[in-house]
C-alpha positions in Angstrom: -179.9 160.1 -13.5 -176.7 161.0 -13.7 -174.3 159.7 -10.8 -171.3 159.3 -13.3 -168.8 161.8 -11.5 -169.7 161.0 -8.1 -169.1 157.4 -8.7 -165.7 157.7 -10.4 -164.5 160.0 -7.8 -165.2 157.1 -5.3 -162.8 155.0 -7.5 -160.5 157.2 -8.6 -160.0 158.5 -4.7 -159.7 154.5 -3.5 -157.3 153.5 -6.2 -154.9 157.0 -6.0 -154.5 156.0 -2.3 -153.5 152.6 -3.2 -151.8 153.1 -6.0 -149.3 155.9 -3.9 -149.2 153.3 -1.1 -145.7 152.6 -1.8 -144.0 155.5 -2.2 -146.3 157.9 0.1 -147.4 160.5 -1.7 -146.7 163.9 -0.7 -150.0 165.2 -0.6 -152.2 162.9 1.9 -151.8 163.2 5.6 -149.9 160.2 6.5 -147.0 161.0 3.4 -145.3 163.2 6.4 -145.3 160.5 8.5 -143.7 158.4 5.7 -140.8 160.8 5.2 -140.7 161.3 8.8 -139.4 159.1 10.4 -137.1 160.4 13.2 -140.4 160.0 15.5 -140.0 156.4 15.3 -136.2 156.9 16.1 -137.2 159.1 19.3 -139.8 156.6 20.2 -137.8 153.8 20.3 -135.0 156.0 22.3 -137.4 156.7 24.8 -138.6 153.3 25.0 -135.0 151.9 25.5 -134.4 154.7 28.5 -137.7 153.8 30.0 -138.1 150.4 29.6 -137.5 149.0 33.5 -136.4 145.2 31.9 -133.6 147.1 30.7 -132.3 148.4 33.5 -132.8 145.2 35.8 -130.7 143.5 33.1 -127.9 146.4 33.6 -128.1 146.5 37.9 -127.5 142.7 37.3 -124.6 143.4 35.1 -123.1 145.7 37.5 -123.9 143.2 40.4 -121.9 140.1 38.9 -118.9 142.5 38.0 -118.9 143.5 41.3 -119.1 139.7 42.5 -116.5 139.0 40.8 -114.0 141.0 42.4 -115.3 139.7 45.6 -115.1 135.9 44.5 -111.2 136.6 43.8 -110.4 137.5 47.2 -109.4 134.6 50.1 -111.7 134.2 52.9 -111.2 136.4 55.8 -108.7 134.8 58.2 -110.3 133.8 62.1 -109.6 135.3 65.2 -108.8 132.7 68.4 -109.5 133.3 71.9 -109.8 131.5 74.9 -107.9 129.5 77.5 -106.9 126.3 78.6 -105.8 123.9 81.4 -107.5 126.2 84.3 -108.0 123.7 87.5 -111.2 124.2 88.3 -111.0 123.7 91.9 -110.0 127.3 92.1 -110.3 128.6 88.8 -106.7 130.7 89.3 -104.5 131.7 86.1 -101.2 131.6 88.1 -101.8 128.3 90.2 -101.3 126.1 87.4 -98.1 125.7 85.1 -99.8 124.6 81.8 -102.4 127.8 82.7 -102.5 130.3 79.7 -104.8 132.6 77.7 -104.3 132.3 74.0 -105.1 134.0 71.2 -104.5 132.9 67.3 -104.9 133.5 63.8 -106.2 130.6 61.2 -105.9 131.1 57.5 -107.8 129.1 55.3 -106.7 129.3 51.7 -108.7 127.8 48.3 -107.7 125.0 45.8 -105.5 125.4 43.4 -106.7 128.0 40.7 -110.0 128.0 42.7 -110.3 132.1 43.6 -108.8 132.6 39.4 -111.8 130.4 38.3 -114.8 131.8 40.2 -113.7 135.4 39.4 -113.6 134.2 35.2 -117.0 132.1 35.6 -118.3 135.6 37.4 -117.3 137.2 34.6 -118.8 135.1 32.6 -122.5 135.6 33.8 -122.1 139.4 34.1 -121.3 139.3 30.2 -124.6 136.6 29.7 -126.6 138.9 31.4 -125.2 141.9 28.9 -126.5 139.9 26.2 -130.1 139.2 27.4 -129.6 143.3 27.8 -128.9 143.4 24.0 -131.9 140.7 23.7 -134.4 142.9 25.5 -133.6 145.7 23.4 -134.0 143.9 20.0 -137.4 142.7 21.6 -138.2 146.3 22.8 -137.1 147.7 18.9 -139.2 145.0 17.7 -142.4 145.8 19.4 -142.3 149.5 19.2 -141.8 149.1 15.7 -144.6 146.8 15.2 -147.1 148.7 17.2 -145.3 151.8 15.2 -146.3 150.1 11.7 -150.1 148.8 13.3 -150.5 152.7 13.8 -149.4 153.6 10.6 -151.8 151.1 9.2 -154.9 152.0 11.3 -154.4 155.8 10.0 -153.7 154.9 6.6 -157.5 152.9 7.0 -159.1 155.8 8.4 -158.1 158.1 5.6 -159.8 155.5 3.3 -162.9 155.8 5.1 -162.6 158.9 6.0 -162.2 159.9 1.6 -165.4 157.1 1.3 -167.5 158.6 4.1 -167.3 161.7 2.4 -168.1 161.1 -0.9 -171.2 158.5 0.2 -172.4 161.5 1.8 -172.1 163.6 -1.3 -173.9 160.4 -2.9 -176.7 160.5 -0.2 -177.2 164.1 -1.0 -177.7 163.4 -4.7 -180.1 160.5 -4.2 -181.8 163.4 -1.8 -182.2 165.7 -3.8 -183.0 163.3 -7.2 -185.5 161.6 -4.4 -187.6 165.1 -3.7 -187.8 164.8 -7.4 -189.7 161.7 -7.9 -185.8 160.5 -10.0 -184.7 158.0 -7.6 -186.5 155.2 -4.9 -186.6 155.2 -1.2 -184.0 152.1 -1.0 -181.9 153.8 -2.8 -181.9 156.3 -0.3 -182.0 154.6 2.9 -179.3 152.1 1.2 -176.7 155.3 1.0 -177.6 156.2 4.3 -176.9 152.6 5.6 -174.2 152.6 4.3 -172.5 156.4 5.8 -173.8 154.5 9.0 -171.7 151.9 8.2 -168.3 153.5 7.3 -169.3 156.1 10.7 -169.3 152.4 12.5 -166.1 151.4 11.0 -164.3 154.9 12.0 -165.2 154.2 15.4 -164.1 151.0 15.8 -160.4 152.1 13.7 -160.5 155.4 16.6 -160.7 152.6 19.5 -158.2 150.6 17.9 -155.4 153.7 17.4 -156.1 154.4 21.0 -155.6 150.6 21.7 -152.1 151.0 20.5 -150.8 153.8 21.9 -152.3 152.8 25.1 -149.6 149.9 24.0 -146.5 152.2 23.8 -147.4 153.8 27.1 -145.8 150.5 28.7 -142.3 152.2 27.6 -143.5 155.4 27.4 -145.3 156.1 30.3 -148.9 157.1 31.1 -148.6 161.1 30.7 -147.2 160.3 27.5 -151.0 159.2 26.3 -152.2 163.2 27.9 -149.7 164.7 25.3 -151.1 167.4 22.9 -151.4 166.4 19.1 -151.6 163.3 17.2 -149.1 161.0 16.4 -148.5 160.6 13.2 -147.4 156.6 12.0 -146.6 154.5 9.2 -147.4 151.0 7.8 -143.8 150.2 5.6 -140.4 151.6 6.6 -137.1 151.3 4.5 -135.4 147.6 5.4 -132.9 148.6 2.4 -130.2 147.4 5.2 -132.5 144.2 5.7 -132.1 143.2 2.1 -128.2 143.5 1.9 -128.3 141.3 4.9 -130.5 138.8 3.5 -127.6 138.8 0.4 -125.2 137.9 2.8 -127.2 134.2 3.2 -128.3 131.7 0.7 -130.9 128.7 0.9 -132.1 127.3 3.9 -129.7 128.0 6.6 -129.3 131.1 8.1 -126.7 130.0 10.7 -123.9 132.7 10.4 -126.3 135.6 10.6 -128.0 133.7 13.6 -124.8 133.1 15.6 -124.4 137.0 16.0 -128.1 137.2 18.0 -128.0 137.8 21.5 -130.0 134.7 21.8 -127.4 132.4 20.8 -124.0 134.8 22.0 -126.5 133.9 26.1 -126.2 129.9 24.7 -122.7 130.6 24.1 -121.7 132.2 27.4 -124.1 129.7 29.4 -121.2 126.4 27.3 -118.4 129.0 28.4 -120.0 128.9 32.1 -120.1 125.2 32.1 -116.5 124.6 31.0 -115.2 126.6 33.9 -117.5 124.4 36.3 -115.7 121.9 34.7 -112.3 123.5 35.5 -114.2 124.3 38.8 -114.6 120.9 39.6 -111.0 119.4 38.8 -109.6 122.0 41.5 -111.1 119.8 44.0 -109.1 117.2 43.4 -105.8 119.6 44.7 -105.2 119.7 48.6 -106.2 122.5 50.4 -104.1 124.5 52.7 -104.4 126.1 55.8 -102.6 128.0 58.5 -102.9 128.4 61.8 -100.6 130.6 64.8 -101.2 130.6 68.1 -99.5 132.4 71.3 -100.4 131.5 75.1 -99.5 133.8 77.6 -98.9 132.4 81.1 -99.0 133.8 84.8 -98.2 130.9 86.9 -94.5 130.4 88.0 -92.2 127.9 87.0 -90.8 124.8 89.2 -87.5 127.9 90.3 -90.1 130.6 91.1 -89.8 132.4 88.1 -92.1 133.6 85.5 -93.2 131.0 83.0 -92.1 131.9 79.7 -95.7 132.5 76.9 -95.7 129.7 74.1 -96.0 129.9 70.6 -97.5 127.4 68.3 -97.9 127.0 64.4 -99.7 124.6 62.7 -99.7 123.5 58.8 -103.4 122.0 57.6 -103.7 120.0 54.2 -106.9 118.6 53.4 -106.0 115.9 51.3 -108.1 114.5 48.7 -107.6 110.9 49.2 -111.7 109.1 48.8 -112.7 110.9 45.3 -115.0 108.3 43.7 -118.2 109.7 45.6 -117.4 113.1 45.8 -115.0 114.6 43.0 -115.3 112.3 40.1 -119.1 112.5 40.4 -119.4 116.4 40.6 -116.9 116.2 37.5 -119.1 114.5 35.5 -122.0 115.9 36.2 -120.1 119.1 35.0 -119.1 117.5 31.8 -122.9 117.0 31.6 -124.2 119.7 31.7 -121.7 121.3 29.1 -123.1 118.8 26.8 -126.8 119.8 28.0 -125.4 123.5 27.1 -124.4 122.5 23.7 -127.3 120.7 23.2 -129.8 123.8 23.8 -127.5 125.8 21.8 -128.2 123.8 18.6 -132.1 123.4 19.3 -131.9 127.4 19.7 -130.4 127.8 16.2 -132.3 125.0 14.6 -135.9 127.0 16.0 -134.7 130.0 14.8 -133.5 129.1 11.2 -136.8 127.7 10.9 -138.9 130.4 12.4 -136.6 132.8 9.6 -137.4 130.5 6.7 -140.8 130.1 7.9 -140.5 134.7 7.9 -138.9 134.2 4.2 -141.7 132.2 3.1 -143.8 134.7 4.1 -142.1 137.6 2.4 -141.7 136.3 -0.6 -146.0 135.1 -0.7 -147.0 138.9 0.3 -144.5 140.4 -2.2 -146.5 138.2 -4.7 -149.5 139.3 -3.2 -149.1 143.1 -3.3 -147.7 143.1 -7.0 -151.4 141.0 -7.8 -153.2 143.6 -5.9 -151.3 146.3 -7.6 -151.2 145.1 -10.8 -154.4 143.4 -11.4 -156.8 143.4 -8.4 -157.6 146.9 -7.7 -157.6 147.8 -11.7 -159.7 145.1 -12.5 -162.0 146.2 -9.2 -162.3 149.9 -10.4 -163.5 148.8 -13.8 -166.2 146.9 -12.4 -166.9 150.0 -10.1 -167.4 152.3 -13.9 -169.4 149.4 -15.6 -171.6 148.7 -12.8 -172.5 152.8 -12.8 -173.1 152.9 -16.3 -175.1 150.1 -15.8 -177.6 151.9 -13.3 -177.1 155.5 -15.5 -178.8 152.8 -17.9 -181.4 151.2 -15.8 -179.6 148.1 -16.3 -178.3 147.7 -12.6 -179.3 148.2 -9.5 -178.3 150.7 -6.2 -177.3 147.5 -4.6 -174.8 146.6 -7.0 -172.9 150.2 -7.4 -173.1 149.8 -3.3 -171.9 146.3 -3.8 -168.8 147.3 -6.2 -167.6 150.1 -4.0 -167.7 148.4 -1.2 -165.7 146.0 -3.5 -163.2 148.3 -4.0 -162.8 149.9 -0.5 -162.3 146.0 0.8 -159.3 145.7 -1.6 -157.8 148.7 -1.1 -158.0 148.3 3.0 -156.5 144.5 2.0 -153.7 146.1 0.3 -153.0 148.3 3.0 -152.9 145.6 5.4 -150.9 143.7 3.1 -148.1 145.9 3.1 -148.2 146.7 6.9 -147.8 142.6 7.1 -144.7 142.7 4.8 -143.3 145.4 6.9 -144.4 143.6 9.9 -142.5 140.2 8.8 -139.4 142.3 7.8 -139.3 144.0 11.3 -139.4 140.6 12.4 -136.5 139.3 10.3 -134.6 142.2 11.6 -135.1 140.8 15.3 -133.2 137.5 14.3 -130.9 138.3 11.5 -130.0 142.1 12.9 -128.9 145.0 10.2 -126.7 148.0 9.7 -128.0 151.7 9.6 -129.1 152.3 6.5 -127.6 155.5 4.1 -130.1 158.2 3.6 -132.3 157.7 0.7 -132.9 160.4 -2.1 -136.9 160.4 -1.3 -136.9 160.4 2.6 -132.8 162.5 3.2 -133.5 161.6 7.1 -134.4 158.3 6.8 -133.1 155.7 8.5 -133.5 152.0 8.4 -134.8 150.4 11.3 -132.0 147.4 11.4 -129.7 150.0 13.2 -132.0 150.1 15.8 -132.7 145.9 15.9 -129.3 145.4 16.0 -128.5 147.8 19.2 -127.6 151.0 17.8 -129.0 154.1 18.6 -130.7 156.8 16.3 
């Protein structure tokens, strides 16, 4: 019985996807999402425009600016009424000399540098709270882009199964037809048609898990964009050219100048900054504190030679003088100093997690670059020669159905590993990108519009 061609074409169809994994051949479905994409680009655009943490993080922004004028400005001077020495045995304004109404300003005015300081520690926060805007967009980049290269990665599987489906039915068919014959067994049969079951079962479950993911994006994108007309088209591996001329810029284990430019650590930065001018805060109080205060009485009673009293004016200097600072100033000092040093202190356990959690993304890298070049190189040729000897094997009556089931299956299970190989490589380099940030990369000579996603991770726009 002669299932020779049919065989081969499941290998050779497996291993030609595989083997053009890497550079996305032109002439499967998913190679125009490869050169593609710009849809990526206007994805993460409209997730940045949509995405409501981003635009709390800028009303805030705006908020603290406008603070800041505000904390610049002295208080509001008070307004004085009243009156004073009425005899209340007649309650008359012009019975009485020392009768008057008055009315008076007081002016209250800060410490020292006080209104100077609050306006630059005001400052300060607005441009913390910028940086946990760049943060949110590196984390929004990020996630789009990992749920962009799960996508890419699902279709990529279900054009595998889709190629294997298609040929096990051409299989089935044979084993049919050879069956009506007497030429082949009935477990032979119902073993090919187990098996289309099984790939049909498979299919279904990589369908629910595409619509899983873009039910994911719809958190930027919004819900009517999950209604729109025709498929989107992903990938599982972008071009982090820009990622690798950044990793050239570090050596060894410590990745601290890259790190220092994440927003991450520029929010540690400007929480220390924040601190010191508490600190500055803090030694104002130890300046006195001025006030002013007029006051002008008008009178109606007449004087001791029958004429009209004359209205008084008064003016008063206030200094609050910080004499008693042991329980008040020196201690709210100090505890400013502190919490500098607590500032610091974060700021170092901040860069120490993240130089680990980018060795930790290194050590990956480097393992699934190993991996891919076995799987390429050895794996998937050694698994398609099994595949051919285990057919001739049963063209020979030497092997069983089982077995060329077994190999194939075999086969598929390695090229599916590879696939999700490389969409875990691109997934660990979209993750480096987070932490260590990139440039937009230069077009390349296979892909003119693409653009590396660094750009993007680091802020920019496409």
């Amino acid at each position: 019985m002669n299932l020779k061609p049919t065989i081969l074409a499941v290998a050779v169809s497996v291993g030609g996807v595989v083997a053009s994994w890497p550079v996305a051949a032109a002439d499967t479905p998913l190679a125009s999402a490869a050169v593609q994409p710009s849809t990526l680009n206007q994805l993460i655009a409209l997730a940045l425009n949509n995405d409501a943490g981003r635009k709390q993080f800028d009303a805030q922004t705006n908020a603290l600016r406008q603070m800041a004028f505000a904390s610049a400005t002295e208080m509001d001077p008070k307004l004085k009424l009243g009156f004073g020495n009425l005899p209340v045995d007649s309650f008359r304004f012009d019975e009485d000399l020392m009768t008057n109404l008055s009315i008076g300003l007081m002016q209250q005015f800060e410490r020292g540098e006080t209104l100077l300081l609050k306006q630059k520690q005001t400052h300060q926060k607005a441009e913390s709270v910028q940086w946990q805007t760049a943060l949110r967009e590196r984390e929004v980049v990020n996630q789009v882009t990992q749920l962009w290269l799960e996508l890419g990665y699902q279709q990529a599987a279900a054009q595998i199964l889709y190629e294997n489906k298609r040929l096990m039915q051409e299989m089935e068919n044979f084993i049919q037809t050879n069956y009506s014959l007497g030429k082949s067994e009935a477990q032979d049969l119902l073993q090919a048609q187990l098996q289309v079951s099984r790939l049909d079962d498979k299919l279904q479950a990589n369908a629910q898990m595409q619509r899983r993911i873009q039910s994911q994006l719809s958190e930027w994108l919004g819900a009517a964009w999950l209604a729109r007309p025709g498929a989107l088209k992903a990938s599982n591996q972008l071009d982090w050219h820009a990622l690798e001329q950044r990793l050239l810029q570090t050596s060894g284990t410590a990745h601290y100048p890259l790190l220092r430019a994440h927003p991450s650590v520029q929010i540690a930065d400007t929480a220390i900054a924040v601190n010191r001018t508490q600190v500055d805060l803090a030694e104002q109080a130890y300046a006195p504190q001025f006030g002013v205060e007029v006051m002008y009485a008008y009178r109606q009673a007449d004087n001791m030679r029958g004429e009209p009293a004359s209205d008084l004016l008064s003016a008063y200097l206030t200094l609050d003088i910080p004499l008693f600072t042991d329980n008040r100033q020196d201690r709210t000092r100090a505890a400013a100093q502190y919490q500098v040093g607590a500032a610091q202190s974060n700021k170092d356990l901040l860069l120490a997690q993240m130089n680990a959690k980018v060795n930790a993304l290194l050590t990956d890298k480097s393992n699934l670059e190993q991996r891919l070049a076995r799987y390429q190189n050895t794996l998937l040729a050694q698994a398609k020669a099994r595949t051919q000897a285990v057919e001739r094997g049963y063209q020979n009556n030497t092997a069983q159905f089982n077995d060329v089931i077994t190999a194939a299956s075999d086969e598929l299970a390695l090229a599916l590993e590879q696939a999700r190989l490389t969409t875990d490589l691109n997934l660990v380099s979209s993750n480096l990108a987070f932490f260590l940030g990139g440039d937009r990369a230069t077009a390349t000579q296979t892909s003119p519009h693409l653009f590396d996603r660094q750009s993007m991770i680091a802020g920019g726009t496409p």
